[in-house]
N, C-alpha and C positions, 0 to 999 in steps of 0.2 A: 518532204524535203525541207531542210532548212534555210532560213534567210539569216543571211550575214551582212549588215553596210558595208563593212570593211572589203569584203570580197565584188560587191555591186562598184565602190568607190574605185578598186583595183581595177576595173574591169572595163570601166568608161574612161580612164585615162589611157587603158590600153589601146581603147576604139578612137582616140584621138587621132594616131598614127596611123592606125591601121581598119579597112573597112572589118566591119561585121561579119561579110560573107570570106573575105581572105583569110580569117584566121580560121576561119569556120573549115572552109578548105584543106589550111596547111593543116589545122590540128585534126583532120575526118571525122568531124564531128558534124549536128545538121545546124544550121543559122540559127534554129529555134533554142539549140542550145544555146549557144553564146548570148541569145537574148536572156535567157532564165537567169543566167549569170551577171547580165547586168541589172537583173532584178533582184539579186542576191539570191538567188535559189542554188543549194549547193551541190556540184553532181559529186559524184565519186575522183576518189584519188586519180586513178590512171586519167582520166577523161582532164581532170584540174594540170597532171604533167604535161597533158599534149598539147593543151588551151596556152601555158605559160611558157611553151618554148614554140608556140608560132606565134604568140603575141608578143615575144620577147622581153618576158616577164620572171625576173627568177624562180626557180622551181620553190624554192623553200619558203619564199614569200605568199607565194599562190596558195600552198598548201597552208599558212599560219591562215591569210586572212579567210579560207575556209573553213579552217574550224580543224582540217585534220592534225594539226601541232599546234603542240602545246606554244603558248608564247613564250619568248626568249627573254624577257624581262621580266622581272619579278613584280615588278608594278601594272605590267601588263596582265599580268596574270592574276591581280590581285581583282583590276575592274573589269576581267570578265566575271571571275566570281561575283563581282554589282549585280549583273545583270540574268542572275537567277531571278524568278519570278515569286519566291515564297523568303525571301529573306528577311529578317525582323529588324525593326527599323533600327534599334541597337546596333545592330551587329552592323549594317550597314553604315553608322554613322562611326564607329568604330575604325575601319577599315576606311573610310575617306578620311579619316585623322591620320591615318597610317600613309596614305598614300602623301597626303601634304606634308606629312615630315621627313619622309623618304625622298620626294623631288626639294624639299627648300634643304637637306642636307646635300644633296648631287650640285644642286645648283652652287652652293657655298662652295665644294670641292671643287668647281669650274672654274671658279674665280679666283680661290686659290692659284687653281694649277697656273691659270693666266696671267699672273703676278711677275 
């Protein structure tokens, strides 16, 4: 099973609102899972749709910070690729060049727009 922060971080904001065992409930899952998941452990798609609509959690959300979609940002999608485990330190410095030019060009366009 995979570990995701992102999905662990979703998942403790969701247990803010709502106890462990009531989402556990609404979504029929057992408590053991929703603990796994606040350990970043990641269960299966259907099990992730039923977890993010009793913890009132968008579905699409649920499913990126698990891993089953792909991220909607390009940049997003660049530092997961970071976090391959064999990548050469080149390429990776590369691609963090890329990502800093990519957020300090949004960033200018912001300010633009806000002008």
């Amino acid at each position: 099973m995979a570990v995701r922060e992102e999905l662990a971080a979703l998942m403790r904001d969701a247990t803010k609102n709502r106890s462990q065992r009531r989402i556990a409930r609404d979504a029929d899952v057992s408590q053991t899972t929703i603990g796994n998941m606040l350990l970043g452990r990641v269960p299966g798609q259907d099990i992730c749709r039923r977890v993010a609509a009793a913890a009132g959690i968008d579905e699409e959300t649920m499913l990126r910070a698990a891993g089953h979609l792909e991220p909607a940002d390009p940049v997003d999608r660049v530092k997961l690729c970071l976090r391959a485990p064999r990548m050469l330190p080149e390429t990776e410095r590369q691609l963090r060049q890329v990502i800093e030019q990519i957020e300090a060009e949004r960033a200018k366009n912001r300010d633009n727009e806000s002008q």
